[in-house]
C-alpha positions as CSV (number, residue, x, y, z in Angstrom):
1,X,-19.4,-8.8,11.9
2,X,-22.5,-10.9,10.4
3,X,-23.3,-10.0,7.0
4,X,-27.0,-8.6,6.4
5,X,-27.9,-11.4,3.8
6,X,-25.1,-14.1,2.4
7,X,-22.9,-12.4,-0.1
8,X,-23.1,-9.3,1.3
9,X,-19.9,-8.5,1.7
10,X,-18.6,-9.8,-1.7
11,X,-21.6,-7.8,-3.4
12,X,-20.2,-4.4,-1.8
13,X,-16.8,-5.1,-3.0
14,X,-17.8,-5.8,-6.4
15,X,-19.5,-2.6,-6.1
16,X,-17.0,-0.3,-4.7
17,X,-14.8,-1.4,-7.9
18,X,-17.4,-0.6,-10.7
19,X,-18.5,2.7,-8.1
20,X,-15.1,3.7,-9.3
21,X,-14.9,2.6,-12.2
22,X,-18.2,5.0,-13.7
23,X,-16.5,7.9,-11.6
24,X,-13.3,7.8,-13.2
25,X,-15.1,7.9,-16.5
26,X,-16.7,11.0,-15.5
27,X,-13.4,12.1,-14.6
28,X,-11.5,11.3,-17.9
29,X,-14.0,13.3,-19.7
30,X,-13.9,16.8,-17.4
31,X,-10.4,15.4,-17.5
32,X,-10.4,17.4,-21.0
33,X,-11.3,21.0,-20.0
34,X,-10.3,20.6,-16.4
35,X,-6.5,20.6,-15.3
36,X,-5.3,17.7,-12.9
37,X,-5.2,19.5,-9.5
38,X,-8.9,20.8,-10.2
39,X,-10.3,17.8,-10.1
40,X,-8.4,16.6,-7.4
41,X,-9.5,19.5,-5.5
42,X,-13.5,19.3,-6.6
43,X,-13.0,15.9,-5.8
44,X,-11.6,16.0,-2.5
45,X,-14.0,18.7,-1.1
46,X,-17.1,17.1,-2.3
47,X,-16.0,14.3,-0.3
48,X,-14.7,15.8,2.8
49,X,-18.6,17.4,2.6
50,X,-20.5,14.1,2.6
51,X,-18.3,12.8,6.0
52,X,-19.0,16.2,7.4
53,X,-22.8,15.9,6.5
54,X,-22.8,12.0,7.9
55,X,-21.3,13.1,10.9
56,X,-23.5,16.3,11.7
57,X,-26.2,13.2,11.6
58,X,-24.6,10.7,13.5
59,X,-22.5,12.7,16.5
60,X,-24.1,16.5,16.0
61,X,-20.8,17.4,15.0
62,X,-19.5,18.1,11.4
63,X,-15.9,16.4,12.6
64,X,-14.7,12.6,13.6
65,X,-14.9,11.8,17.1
66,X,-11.7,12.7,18.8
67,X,-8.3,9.9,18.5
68,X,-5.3,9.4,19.9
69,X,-2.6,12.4,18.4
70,X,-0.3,10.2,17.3
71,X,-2.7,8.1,15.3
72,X,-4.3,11.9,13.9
73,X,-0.8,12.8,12.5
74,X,-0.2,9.7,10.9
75,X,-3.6,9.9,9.2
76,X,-3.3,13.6,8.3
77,X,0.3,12.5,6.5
78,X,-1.5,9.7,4.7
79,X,-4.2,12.4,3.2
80,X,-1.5,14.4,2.0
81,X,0.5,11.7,0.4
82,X,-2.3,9.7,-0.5
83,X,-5.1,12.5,-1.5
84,X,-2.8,15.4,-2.3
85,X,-0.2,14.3,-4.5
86,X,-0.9,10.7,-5.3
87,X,-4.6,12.0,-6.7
88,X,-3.1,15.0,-8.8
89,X,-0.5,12.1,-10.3
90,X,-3.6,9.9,-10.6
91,X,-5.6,12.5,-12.5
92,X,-2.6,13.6,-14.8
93,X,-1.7,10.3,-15.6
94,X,-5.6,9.3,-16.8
95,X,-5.7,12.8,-18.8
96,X,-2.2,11.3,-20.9
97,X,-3.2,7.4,-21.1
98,X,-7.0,7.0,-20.5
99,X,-8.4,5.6,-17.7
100,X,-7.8,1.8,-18.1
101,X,-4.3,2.4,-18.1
102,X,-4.4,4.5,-15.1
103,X,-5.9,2.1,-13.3
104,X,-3.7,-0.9,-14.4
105,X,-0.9,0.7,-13.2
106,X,-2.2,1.6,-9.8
107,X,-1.9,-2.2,-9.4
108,X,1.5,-1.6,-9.1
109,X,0.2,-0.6,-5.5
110,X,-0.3,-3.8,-4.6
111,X,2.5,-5.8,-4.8
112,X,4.2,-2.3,-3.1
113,X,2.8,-2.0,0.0
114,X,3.6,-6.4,0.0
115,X,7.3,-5.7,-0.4
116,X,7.0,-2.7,2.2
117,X,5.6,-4.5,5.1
118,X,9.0,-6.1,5.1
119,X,10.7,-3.5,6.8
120,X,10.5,-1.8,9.9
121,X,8.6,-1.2,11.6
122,X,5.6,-3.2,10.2
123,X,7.9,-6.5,9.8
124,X,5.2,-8.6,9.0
125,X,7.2,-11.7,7.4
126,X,8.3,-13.0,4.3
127,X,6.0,-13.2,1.2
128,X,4.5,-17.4,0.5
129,X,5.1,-18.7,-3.0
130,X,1.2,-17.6,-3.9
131,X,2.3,-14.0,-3.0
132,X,5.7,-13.8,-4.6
133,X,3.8,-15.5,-8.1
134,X,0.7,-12.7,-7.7
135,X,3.4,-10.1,-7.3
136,X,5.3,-11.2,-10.3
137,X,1.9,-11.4,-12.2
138,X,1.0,-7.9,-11.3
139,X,4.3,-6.3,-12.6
140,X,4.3,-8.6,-15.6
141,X,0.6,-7.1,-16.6
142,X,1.9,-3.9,-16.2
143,X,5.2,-4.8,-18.2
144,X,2.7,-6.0,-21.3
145,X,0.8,-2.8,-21.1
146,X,4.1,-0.2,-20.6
147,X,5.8,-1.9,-24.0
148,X,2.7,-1.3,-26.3
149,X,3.8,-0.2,-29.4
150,X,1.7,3.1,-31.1
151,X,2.7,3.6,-34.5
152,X,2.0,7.8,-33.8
153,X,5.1,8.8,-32.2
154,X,3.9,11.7,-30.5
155,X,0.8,10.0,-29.1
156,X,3.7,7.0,-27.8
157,X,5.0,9.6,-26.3
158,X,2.3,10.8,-24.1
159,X,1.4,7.6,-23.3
160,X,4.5,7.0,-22.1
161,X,4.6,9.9,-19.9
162,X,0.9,9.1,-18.6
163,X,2.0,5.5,-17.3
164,X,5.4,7.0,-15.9
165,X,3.0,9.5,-13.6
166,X,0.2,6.1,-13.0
167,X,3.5,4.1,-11.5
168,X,4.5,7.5,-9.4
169,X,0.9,7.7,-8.4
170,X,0.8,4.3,-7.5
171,X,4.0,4.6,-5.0
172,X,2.1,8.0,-3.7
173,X,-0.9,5.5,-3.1
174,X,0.9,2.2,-1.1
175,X,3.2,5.6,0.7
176,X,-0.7,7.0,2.0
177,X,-1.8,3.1,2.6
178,X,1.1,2.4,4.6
179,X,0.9,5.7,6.7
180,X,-2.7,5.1,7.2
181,X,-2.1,1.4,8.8
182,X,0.4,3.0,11.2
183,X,-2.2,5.5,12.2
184,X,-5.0,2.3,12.9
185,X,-2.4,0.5,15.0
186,X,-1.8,3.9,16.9
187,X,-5.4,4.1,17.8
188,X,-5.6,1.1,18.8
189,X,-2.8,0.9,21.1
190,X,-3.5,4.3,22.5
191,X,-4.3,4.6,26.7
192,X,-7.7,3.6,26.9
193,X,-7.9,1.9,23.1
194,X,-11.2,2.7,21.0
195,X,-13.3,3.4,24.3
196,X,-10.9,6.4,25.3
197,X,-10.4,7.9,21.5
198,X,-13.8,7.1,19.7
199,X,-14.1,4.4,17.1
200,X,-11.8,4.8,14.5
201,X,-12.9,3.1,11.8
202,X,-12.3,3.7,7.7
203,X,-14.8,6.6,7.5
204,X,-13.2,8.5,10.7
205,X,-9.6,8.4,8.7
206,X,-11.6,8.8,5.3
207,X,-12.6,12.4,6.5
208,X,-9.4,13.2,8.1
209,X,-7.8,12.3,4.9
210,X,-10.0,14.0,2.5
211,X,-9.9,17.0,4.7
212,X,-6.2,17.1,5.0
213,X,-5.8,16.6,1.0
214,X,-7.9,19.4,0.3
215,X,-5.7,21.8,2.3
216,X,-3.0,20.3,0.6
217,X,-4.3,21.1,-2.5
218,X,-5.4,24.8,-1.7
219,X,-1.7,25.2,-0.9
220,X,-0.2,23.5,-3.8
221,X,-2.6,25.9,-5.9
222,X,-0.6,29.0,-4.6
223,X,2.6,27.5,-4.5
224,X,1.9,26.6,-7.8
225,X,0.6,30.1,-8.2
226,X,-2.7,27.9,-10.0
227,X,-5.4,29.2,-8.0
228,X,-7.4,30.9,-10.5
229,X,-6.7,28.7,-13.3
230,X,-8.3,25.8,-11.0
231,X,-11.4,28.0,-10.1
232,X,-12.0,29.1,-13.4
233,X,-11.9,25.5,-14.9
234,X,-14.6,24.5,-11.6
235,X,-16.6,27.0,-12.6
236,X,-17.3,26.6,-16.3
237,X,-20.7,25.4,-17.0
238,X,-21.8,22.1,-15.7
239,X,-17.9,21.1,-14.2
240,X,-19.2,21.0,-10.5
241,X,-22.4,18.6,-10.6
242,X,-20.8,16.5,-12.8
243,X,-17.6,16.2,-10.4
244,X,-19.5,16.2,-7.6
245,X,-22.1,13.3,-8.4
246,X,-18.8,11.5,-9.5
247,X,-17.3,12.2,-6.2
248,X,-20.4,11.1,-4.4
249,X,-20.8,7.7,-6.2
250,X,-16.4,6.5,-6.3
251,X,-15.2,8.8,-3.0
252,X,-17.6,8.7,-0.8
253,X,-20.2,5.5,-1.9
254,X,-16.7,3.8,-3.0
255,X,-15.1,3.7,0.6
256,X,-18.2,2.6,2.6
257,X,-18.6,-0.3,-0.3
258,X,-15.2,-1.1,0.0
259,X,-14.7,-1.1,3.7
260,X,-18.1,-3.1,4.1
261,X,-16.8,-5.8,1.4
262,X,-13.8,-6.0,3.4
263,X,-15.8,-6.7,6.7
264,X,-18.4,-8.4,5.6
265,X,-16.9,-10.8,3.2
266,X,-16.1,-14.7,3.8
267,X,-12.9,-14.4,2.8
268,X,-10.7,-11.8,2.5
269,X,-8.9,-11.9,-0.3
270,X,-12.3,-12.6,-2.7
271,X,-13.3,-9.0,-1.2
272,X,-9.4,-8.1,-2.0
273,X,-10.0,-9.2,-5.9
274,X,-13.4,-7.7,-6.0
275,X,-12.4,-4.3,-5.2
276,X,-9.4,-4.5,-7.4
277,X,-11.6,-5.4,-10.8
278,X,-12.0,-1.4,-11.8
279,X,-9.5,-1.5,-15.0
280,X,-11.3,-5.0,-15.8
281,X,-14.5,-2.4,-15.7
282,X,-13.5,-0.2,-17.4
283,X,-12.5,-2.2,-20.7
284,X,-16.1,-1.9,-22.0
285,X,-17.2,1.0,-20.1
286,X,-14.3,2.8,-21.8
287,X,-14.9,1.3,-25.6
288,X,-18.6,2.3,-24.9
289,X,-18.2,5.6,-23.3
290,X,-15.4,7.1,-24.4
291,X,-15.1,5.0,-27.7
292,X,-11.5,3.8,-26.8
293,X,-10.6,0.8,-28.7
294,X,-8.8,-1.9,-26.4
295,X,-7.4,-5.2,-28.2
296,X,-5.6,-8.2,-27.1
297,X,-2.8,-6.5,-25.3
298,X,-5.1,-4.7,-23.2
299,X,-7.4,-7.9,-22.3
300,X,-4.1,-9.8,-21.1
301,X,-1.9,-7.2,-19.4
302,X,-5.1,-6.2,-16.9
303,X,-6.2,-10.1,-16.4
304,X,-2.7,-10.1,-15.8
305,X,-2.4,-7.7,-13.2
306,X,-5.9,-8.8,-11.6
307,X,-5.0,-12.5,-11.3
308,X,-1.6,-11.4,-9.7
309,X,-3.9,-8.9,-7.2
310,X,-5.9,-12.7,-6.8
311,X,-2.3,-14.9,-5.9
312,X,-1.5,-11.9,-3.4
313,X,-4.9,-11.9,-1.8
314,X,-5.3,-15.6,-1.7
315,X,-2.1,-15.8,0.0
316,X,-2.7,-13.0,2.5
């Protein structure tokens, strides 16, 4: 697809990253008063509002248009892996470590899902050198950042146990990437292809996704026997806007600018990088918002992890 104007597709990436970035430092500071799954939830609804919205204006419907069953499943699996439980890990691990960290180890995600489309059934072929270096680069970033030393034992501590939930969040995240790609291929190959089951593009699964983690989170708030804990912490004074205009701008803005990055781009893996640069963000944004102080370390395990995202993408 032709880009609007040149650099159109590089310009959305670079915004879908720093989209996220400013949400997540909304995020880390309700992130104080409001309990993981909360957010998650107030996050996810928000979201699964806008598509219905969008969709009510484009098809007169509040819902996708209709796709192939298999491909629905596959999608509705990746929301709850993805959205559900990756999210909530996401959210607890940036409530313990901060948000840069958080997002350094989601990198981890990366070189994941490269390792994983070795296996069946995706078999896509061995990694190239540039891949296998970027991979290395990315767990070596992450490596720098995990042995930090903190003189405060009891702050190490919860440091530790916030990068311990960002690395399970990140497996939760290539798990719902990985599911979702199954679900694309499904639609595609379905009797009839796009014509037969609508298009399927990012936003269609986006909603699924979204609406699928937000049950998933209504029922992980009784299991969990948290359902009035999580209202009450939604309801305080000012919680909803905030996490709403942060959902708005990194859910819902942040897929469409990612997805058009992606298809609009020259190359690939420049849109790839671009959309990766959110812990590069949110160095300054998080020295001059939240007043976190980031030295050397932090500087060279995210450029790090970013230029090993860069190796992968290059050698995509």
């Amino acid at each position: 697809m032709l880009a609007p104007f040149p650099y159109a597709g590089e310009l959305c990436a670079l915004l879908s990253s720093l989209f996220w970035a400013t949400s997540f430092l909304v995020f880390a500071r309700l992130g104080k008063s409001v309990p993981a799954g909360a957010l998650n939830l107030g996050k996810n609804t928000t979201a699964t509002v806008c598509f219905g919205l969008l969709f009510l204006v484009l098809y007169g419907r509040p819902w996708p248009p209709a796709m192939d069953g298999t491909a629905l499943a596959l999608f509705a699996a990746s929301g709850f892996v993805g959205l559900t439980l990756c999210d909530t890990l996401l959210f607890a691990s940036m409530i313990r470590a901060g948000p840069q960290r958080t997002t350094l180890m989601m990198t981890v995600a990366v070189p994941l899902t490269q390792l994983a489309v070795l296996l069946p059934p995706w078999e896509e072929g061995a990694p190239g050198a540039l891949q296998v270096l970027g991979m290395l680069c990315c767990l070596g970033g992450v490596a720098v950042a995990v042995l930090e030393h903190h003189p405060d034992p009891v702050a190490k501590q919860q440091l530790r146990r916030g990068m311990a939930l960002g690395l399970l969040a990140a497996l939760g995240q290539t798990t719902g990437v990985l599911l979702a790609r199954l679900g694309f291929y499904y639609a595609q190959c379905a009797p009839g292809g796009q014509e037969a089951n609508g298009l399927v593009d990012a936003g269609h699964a986006a909603a699924v996704r979204l609406f699928v983690g937000s049950l998933g989170l209504v029922l992980l708030a009784l299991v969990l026997r948290q359902g009035r804990a999580w209202t009450g912490a939604l309801r305080q004074p000012g919680v909803m806007p905030r996490l709403a205009g942060a959902a708005v701008v990194g859910t819902f803005l942040g897929i469409w600018m990612n997805q058009a990055g992606l298809t609009w781009a020259e190359h690939t893996g420049v849109a790839t990088t671009l959309n990766q640069l959110t812990p590069v963000w949110l160095i300054p944004l998080t020295t001059l918002v939240l007043g976190e102080r980031h030295g050397l370390r932090s500087w060279l395990s995210t450029l790090l992890a970013v230029a090993g995202v860069v190796l992968i993408g290059l050698g995509s």
